[in-house]
C-alpha positions in Angstrom: 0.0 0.0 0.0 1.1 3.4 -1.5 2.1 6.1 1.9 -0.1 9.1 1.2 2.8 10.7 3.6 5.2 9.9 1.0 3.1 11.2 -1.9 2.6 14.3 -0.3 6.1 15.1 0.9 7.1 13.9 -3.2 4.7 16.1 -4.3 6.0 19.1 -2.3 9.3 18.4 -3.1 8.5 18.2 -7.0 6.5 22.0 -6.4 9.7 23.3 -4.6 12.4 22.1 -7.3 9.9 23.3 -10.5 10.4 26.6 -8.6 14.0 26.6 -7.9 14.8 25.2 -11.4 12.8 27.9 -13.9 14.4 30.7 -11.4 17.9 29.2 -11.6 17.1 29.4 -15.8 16.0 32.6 -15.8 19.1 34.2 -13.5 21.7 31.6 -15.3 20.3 30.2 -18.6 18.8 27.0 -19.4 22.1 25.5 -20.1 23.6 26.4 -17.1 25.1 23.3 -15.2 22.8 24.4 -12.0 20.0 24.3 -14.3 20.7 21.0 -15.6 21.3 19.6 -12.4 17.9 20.6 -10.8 16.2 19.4 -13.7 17.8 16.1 -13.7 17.2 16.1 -9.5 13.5 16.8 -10.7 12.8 14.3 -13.2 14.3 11.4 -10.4 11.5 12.5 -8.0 8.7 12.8 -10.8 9.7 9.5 -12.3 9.4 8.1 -8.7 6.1 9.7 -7.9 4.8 7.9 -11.3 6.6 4.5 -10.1 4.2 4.9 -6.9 1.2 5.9 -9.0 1.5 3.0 -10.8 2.3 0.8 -8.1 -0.9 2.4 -6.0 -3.3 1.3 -9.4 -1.6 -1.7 -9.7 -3.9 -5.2 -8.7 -3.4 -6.6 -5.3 
């Protein structure tokens, strides 16, 4: 069974680095390598929020 807890605190965490990550472009550039690393540190928590999505609709 899928922790709402953990969802929640995934999902916050996914809110927070879209923020950092379009202000770090804006001051540095999309190609910037602080840029590239939040949005790399962002896709492993939205490709884990999916993997517990899936998991949660999954048949037990």
């Amino acid at each position: 069974m899928i922790n709402k807890d953990e969802m929640t605190k995934i999902e916050y965490k996914i809110h927070k680095l879209r923020i950092v990550m379009v202000a770090t472009a804006e001051e540095k550039g999309f190609n910037h390598s602080d840029t590239i690393k939040c949005s790399q540190e962002l896709d492993t928590f939205i490709s884990k929020y999916q993997k517990l999505k899936e998991n949660e609709k999954a048949p037990q």
